[in-house]
C-alpha positions as CSV (number, residue, x, y, z in Angstrom):
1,X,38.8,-27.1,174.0
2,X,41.7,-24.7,175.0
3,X,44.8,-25.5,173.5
4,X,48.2,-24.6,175.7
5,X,49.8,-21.2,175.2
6,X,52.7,-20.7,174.0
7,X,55.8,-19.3,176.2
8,X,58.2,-16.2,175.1
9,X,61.6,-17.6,175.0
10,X,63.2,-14.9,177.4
11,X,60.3,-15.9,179.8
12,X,61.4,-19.5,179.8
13,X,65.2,-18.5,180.4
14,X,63.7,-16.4,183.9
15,X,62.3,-19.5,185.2
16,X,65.5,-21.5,184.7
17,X,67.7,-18.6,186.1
18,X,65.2,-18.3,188.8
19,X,65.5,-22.2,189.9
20,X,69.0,-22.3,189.6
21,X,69.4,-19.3,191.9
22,X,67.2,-20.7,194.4
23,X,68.9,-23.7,194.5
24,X,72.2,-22.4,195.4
25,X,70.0,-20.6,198.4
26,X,69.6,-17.3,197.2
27,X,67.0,-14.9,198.2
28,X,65.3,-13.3,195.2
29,X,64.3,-9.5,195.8
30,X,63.7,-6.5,193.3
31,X,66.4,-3.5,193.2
32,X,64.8,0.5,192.4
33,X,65.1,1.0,189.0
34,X,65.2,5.0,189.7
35,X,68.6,5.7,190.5
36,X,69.7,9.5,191.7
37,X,72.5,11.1,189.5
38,X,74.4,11.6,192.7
39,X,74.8,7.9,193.3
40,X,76.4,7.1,190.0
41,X,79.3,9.4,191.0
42,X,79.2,7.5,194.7
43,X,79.8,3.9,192.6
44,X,81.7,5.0,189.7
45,X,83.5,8.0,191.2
46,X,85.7,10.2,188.6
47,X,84.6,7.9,185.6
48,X,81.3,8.5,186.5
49,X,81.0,11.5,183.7
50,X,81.5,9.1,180.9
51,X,79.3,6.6,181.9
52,X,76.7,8.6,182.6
53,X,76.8,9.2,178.7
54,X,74.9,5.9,178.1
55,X,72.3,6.5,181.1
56,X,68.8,8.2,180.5
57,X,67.6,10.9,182.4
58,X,64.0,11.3,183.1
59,X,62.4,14.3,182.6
60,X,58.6,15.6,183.4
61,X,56.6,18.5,182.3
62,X,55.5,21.4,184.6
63,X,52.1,22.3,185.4
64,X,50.8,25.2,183.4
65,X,49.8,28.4,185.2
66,X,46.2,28.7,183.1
67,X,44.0,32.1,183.6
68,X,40.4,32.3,182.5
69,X,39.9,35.5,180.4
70,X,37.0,37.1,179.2
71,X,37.8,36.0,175.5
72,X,38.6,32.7,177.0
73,X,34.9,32.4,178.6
74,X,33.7,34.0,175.3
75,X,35.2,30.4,173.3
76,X,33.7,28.5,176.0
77,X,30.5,29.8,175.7
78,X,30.5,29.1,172.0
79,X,30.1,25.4,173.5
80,X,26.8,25.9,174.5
81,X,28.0,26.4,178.2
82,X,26.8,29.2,180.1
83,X,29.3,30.1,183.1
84,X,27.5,31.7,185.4
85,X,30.2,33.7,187.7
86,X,29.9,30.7,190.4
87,X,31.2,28.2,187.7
88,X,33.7,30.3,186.8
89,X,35.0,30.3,190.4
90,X,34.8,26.8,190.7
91,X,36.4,26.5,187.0
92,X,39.3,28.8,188.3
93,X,39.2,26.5,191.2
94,X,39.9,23.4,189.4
95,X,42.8,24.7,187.0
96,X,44.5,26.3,190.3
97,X,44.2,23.0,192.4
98,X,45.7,21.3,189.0
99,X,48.5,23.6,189.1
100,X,49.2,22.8,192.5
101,X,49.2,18.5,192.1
102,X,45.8,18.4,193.9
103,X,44.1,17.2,191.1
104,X,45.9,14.3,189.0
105,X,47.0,14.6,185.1
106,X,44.1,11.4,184.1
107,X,41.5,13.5,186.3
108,X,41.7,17.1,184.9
109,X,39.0,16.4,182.0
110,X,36.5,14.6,184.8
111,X,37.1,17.5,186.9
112,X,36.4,20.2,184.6
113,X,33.3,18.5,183.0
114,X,32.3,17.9,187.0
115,X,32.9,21.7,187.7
116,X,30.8,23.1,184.2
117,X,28.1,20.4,184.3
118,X,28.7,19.2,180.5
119,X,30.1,15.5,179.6
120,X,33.6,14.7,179.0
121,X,33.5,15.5,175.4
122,X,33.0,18.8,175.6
123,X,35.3,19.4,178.4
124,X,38.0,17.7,176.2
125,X,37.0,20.5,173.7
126,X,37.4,23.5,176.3
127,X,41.0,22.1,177.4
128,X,41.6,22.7,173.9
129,X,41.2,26.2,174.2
130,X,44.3,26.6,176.4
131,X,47.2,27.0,174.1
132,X,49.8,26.5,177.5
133,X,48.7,22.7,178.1
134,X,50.4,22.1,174.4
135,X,53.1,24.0,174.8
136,X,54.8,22.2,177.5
137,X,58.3,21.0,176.8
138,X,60.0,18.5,179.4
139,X,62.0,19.5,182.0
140,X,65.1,17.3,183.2
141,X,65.6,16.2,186.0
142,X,69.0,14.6,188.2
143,X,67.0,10.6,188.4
144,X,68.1,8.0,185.6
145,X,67.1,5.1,184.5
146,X,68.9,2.1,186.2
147,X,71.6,0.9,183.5
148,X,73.3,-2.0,185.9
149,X,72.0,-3.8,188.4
150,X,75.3,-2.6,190.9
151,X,73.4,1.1,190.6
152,X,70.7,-0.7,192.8
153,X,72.1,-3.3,194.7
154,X,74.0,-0.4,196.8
155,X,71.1,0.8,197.7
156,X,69.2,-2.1,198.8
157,X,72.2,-3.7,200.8
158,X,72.5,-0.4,202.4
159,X,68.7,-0.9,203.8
160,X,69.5,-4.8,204.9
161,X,73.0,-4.9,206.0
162,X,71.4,-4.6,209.8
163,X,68.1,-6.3,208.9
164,X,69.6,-10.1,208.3
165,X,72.1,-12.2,209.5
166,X,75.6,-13.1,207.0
167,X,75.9,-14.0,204.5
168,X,73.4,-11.8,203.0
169,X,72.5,-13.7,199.7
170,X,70.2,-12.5,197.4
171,X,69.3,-12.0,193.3
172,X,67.4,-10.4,191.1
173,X,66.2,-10.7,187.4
174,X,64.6,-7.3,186.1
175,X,65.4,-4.7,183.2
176,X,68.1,-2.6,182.6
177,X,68.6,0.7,180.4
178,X,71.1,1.8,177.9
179,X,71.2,4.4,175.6
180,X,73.0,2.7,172.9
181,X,73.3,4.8,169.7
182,X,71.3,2.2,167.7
183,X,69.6,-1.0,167.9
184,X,71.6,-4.0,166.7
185,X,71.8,-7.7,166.3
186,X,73.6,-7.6,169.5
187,X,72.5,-4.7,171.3
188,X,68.9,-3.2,172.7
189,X,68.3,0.0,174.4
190,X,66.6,-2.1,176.8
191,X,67.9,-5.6,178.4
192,X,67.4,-8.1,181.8
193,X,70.4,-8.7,184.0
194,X,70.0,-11.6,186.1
195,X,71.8,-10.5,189.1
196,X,73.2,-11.9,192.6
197,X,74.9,-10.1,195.6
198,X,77.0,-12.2,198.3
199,X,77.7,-9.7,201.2
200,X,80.5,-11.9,203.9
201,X,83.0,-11.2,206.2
202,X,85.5,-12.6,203.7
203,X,84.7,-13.1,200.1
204,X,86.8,-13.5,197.5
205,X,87.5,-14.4,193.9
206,X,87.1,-18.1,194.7
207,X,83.3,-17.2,195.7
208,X,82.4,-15.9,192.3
209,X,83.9,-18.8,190.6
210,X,81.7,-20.9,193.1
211,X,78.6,-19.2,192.2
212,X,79.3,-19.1,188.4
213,X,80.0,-22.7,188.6
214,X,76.8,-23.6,190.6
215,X,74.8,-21.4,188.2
216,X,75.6,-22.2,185.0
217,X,76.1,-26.2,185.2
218,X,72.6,-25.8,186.3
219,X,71.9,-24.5,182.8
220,X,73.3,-27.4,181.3
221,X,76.9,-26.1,180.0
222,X,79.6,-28.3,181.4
223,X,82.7,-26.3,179.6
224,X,83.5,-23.2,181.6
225,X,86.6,-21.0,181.8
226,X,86.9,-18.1,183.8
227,X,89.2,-14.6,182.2
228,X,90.8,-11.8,184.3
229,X,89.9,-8.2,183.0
230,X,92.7,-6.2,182.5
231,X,90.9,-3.1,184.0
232,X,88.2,-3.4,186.5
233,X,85.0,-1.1,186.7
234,X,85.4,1.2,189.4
235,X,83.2,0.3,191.7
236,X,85.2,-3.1,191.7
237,X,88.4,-3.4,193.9
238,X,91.2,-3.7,191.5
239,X,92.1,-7.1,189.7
240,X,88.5,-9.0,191.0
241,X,86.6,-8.2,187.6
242,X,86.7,-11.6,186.2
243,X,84.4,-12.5,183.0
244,X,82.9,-16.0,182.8
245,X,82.8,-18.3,179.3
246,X,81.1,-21.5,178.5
247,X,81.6,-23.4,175.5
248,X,78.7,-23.4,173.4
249,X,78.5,-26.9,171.2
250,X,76.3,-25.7,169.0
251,X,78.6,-22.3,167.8
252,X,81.8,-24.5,168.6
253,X,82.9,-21.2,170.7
254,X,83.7,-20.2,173.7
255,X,81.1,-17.0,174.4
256,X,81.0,-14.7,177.3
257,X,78.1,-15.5,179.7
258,X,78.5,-13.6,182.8
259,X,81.2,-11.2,184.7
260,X,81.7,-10.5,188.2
261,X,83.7,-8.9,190.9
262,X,84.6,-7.9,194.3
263,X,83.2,-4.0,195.5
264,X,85.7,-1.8,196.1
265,X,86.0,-0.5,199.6
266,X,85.8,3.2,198.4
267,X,82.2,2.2,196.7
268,X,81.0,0.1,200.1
269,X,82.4,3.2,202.4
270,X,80.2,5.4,200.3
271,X,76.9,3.4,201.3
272,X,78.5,2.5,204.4
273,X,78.3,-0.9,204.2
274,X,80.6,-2.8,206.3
275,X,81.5,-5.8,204.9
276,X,82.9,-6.6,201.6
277,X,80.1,-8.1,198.6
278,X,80.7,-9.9,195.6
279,X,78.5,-9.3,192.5
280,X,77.9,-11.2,189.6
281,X,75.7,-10.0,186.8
282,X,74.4,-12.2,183.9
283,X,72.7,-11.4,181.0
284,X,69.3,-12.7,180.3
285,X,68.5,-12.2,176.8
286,X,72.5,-13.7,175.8
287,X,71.8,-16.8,177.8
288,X,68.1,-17.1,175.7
289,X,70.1,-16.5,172.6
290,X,72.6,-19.7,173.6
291,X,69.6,-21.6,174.6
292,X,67.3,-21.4,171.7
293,X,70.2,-21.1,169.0
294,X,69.2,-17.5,168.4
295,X,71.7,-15.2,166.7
296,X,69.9,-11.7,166.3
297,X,68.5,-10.5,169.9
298,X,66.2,-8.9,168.1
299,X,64.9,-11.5,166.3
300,X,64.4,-12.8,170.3
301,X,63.3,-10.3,171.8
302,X,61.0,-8.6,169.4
303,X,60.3,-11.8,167.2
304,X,56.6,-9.7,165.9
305,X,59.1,-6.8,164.0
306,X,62.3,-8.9,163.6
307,X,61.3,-12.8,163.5
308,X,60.8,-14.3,159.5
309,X,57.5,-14.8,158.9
310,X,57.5,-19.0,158.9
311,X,54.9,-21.4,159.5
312,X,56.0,-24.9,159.8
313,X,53.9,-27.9,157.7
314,X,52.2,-28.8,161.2
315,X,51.2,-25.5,161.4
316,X,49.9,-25.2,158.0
317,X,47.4,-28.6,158.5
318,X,46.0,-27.5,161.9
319,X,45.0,-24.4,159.6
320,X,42.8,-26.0,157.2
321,X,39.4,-27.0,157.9
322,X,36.2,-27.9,156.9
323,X,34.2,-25.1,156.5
324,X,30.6,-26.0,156.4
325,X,29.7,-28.7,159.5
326,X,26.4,-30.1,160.5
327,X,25.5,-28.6,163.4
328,X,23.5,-31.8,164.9
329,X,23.7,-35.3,165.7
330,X,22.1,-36.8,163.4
331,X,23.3,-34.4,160.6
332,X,27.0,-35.8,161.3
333,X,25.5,-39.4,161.0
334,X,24.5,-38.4,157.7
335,X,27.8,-36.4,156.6
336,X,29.8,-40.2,157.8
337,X,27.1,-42.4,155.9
338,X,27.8,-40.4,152.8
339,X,31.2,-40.6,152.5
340,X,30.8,-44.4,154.0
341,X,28.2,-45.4,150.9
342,X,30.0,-43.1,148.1
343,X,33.3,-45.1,149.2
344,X,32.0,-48.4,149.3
345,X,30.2,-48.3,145.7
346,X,33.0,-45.8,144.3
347,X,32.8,-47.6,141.1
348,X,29.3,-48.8,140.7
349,X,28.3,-47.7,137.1
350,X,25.6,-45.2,136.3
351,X,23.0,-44.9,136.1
352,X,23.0,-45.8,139.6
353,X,21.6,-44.8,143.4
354,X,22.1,-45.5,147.0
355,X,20.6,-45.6,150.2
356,X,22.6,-43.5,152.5
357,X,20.3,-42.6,155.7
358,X,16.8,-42.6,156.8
359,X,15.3,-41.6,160.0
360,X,14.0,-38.1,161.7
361,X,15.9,-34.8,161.3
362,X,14.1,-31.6,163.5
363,X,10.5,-34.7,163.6
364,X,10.4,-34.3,160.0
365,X,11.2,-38.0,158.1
366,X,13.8,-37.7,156.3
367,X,15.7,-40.4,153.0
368,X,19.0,-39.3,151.8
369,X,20.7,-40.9,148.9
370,X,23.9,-40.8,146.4
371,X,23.5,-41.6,142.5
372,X,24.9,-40.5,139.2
373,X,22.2,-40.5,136.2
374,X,25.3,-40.0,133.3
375,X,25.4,-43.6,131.5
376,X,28.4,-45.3,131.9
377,X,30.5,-42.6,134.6
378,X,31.0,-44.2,137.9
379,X,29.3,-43.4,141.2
380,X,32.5,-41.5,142.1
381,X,34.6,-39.2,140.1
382,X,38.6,-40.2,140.0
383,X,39.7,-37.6,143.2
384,X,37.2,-38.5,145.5
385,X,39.0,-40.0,147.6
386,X,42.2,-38.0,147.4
387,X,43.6,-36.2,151.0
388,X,44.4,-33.0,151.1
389,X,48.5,-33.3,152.5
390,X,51.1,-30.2,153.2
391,X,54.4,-30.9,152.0
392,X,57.4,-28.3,152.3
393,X,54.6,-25.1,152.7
394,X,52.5,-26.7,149.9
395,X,49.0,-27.3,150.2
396,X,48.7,-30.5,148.0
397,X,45.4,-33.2,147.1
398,X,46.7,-36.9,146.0
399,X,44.9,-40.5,145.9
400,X,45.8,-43.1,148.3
401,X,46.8,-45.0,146.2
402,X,48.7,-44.9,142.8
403,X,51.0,-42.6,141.2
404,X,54.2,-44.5,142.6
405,X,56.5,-43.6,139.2
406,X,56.2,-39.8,140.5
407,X,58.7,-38.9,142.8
408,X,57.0,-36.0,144.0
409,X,54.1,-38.0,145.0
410,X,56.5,-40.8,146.7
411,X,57.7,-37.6,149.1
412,X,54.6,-36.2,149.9
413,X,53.5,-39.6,151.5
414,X,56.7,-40.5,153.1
415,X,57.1,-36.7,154.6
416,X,54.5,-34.4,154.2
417,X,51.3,-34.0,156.7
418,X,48.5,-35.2,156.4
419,X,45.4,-33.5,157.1
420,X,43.1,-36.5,157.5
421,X,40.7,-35.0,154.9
422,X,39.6,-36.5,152.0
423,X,37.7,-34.8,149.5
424,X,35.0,-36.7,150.2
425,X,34.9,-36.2,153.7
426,X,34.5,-32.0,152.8
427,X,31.7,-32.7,150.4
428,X,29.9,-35.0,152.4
429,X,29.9,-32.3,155.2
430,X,28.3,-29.9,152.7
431,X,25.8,-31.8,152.2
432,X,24.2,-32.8,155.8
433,X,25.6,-28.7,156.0
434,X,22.3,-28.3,153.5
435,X,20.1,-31.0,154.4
436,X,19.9,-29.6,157.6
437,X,19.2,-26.1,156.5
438,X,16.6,-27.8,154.4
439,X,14.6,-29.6,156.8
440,X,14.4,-26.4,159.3
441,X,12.6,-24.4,155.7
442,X,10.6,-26.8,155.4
443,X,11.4,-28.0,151.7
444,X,10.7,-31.1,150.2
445,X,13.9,-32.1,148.4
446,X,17.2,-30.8,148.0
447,X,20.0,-31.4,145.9
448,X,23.9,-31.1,146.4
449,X,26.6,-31.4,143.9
450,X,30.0,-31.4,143.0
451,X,32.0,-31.6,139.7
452,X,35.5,-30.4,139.0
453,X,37.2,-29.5,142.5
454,X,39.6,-26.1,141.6
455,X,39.4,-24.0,144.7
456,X,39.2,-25.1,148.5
457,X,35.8,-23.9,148.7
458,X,34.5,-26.5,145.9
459,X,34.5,-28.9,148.6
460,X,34.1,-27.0,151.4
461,X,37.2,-26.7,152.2
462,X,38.8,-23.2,154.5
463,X,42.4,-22.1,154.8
464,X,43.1,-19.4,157.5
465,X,44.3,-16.3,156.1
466,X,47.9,-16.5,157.7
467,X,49.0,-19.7,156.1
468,X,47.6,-18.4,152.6
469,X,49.4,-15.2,153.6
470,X,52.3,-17.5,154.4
471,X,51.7,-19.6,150.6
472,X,51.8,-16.2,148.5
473,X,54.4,-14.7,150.4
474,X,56.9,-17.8,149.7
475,X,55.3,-18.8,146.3
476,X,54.5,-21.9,147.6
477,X,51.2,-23.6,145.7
478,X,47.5,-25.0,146.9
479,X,47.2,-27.8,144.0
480,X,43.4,-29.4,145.3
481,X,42.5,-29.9,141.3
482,X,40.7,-33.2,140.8
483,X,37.3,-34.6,139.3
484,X,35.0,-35.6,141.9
485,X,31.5,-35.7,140.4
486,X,29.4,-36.7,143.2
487,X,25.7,-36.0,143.9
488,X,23.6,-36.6,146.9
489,X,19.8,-36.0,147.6
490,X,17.4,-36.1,150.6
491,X,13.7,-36.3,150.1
492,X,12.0,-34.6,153.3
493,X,8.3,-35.4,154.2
């Protein structure tokens, strides 16, 4: 049976950002994320030099201009490929069309190996040969990588101003780019912005308080105060930057959630766009972080290279099984009348033996009993019936009874997990496990035993690798020690 998956965090936050922004009646849409160099200096005018400090630039590599020379045919040919003077035309064909951007990048190797009549491998060899397709360096260009959403939102309202009636409404949650000198608890070179344009005839300061409002009681934070920057971005009109707080219960702070503003007219002329739009930005991955009581983005984001490694005692039980399981019917009736006949007559004195089953296993008849042959031992040893329980990352075996005056014992019942496994239940398991693997081979009797439990396996008993991982790591203990001293037979005719 398929269990439920389990959700990123910042995956969750999208769907609640998502819901709340379509309930205020928002259109959701998807801004470019390539953004020309020319229209940062449009939006950001003369501080547009300094911010373009913490923007990446793409960059690509040229096409090499590749000949085919004698003592390049000679290396070829050293391949076992004989190029006739019609492959070398169509060789000289295929680098030329490359050169050119007829021929794509992921295609070259096909092409070539097309063109010579050999497999991919050895065309992978003869590209090799060509010392120019390794020493390409990138070449800039003037298109960055969107570091706002505003770098975007120009553009798009500059395609839909004529295209829809006002108020033009609309949001988007997608990634952002920074190059920030390092990576921090508080800062990644990549972040989401969930972001939301309202293009009016008349909107004002009001408005984005309106929208923040709507927003963010949505997300459940009742406390919100609203703080005047002292200097607005450029692309803002001046005095309209405003930065939104909610007060967060569980730091017993007021932290900054979103910020918005009012576009300047010298920004909206540039795109000529008519009409004057407010824009509110709000970051994803901080909203996450107030949600889920996270305190290291990192740790959020990235939780497989910043996250502690930590496995919870729930966790650690649905990790422990039985390892060895009868595979039919009937072989689980047998495992259950085992541990049913070994429990009842636990203390029956030896020597001693009892019926446990008897019936047809694979059309063969079958009699499978428990005893003990030791004068004067008991049918069961002492920790038969103990249950295996996890307790504070400790794997842990104790009776059901007994063993009040230890404290330790007191807290394992009262708060640890328990697995629902009793040694018995392991061994008993086992031994259909090998009662059916005796009756397919066709042997007569069989045997199956168990003494002094040490080790999981003793009584078939398996512990994924990650929660023993998880035990060493934090010097936790598996403590399963106990005398069980159980046998059980099956006589097969």
């Amino acid at each position: 049976m398929l269990r439920m998956g389990k959700p990123h965090p910042l995956f969750e936050t999208f769907i609640k950002l998502r819901e709340a922004y379509l309930n205020l009646g928002f259109e959701e849409t998807l801004n470019p994320l390539f953004i020309e160099e020319a229209d940062i200096y449009k939006q950001w005018g003369d501080e547009a030099p300094a911010i373009l400090d913490r923007i990446y630039y793409l960059s690509g590599l040229s096409r090499p201009d590749v000949g085919l020379s004698q003592e390049k045919i000679s290396e070829i040919e050293t391949f076992g490929v004989k190029l006739t003077e019609q492959k070398k035309t169509i060789f000289q064909k295929v680098l030329h069309d490359y050169k050119k951007g007829v021929i794509a990048s992921d295609d070259l190797i096909e092409e070539i190996a097309l063109a010579l009549k050999i497999d991919n491998e050895i065309a992978s060899k003869i590209l090799a040969l060509f010392p120019e397709f390794k020493q390409l360096s990138p070449i800039p260009t003037r298109l960055t990588l969107r570091s706002h959403q505003t770098s975007g939102w120009f553009l798009t309202l500059s395609a839909l101003q004529h295209k829809k009636s006002l108020p033009i409404k609309l949001f988007s949650i997608d990634r952002c780019f920074r190059r920030e000198q390092q990576e921090d608890a508080t800062h990644l070179r990549s972040h989401h912005s969930a972001s939301c344009v309202v293009m009016d005839k008349s909107v004002t300061i009001e408005t984005g308080k309106e929208v923040a409002r709507g927003l963010i009681k949505q997300l459940g934070f009742e406390e919100i105060k609203f703080q005047k920057k002292k200097r607005s971005a450029n692309y803002y009109q001046a005095d309209t930057e405003t930065e939104v707080f909610v007060l967060s219960k569980a730091h017993n702070e007021w932290i900054e959630v979103a910020d918005f503003g009012i576009y300047s007219p010298q920004a909206l002329a540039n795109y000529g766009l008519k009409y004057p739009v407010l824009n509110l930005g709000m970051g994803t991955e901080r909203m996450a972080m107030l949600f889920y009581g996270f305190k290291d983005i990192r740790e959020l984001v990235f939780p497989q290279f910043y996250a502690p490694f930590e496995l919870s005692d729930r966790q650690i039980v649905e990790m422990i099984k039985i390892e060895s399981v009868p595979t039919t019917e009937v072989g689980k009736q047998i495992a259950k009348a085992i541990a049913d006949v070994s429990a009842k007559n636990k203390d029956a004195v030896a020597p001693c033996e009892f019926e446990v089953w008897k019936g047809n296993l694979f059309n063969k008849k079958v009699m499978v009993k428990v005893f003990e042959v030791e004068a004067g031992k008991k049918l069961l040893g002492p920790a038969g019936l103990n249950q295996i329980y996890v307790y504070n990352g400790n794997i842990i075996g104790i009776p059901p009874t007994g063993w009040e005056e230890k404290e330790e014992v007191k807290l394992i019942r009262e708060r640890g997990i328990s697995t629902g496994i009793r040694y018995i239940d392991a061994f008993a398991n086992r031994a259909a496990t090998k009662i059916e693997e005796a009756v397919k081979h066709c042997r007569r009797e069989i045997t199956i035993r168990v003494g002094i439990v040490k080790l999981p396996s003793d009584i078939n008993l398996k512990i994924n690798g990650v929660a023993l991982r998880y035990i060493t790591a934090n010097k936790k203990t598996i403590d399963i020690r106990g005398p069980v001293f159980l046998a059980a037979k099956a006589e097969i005719s």
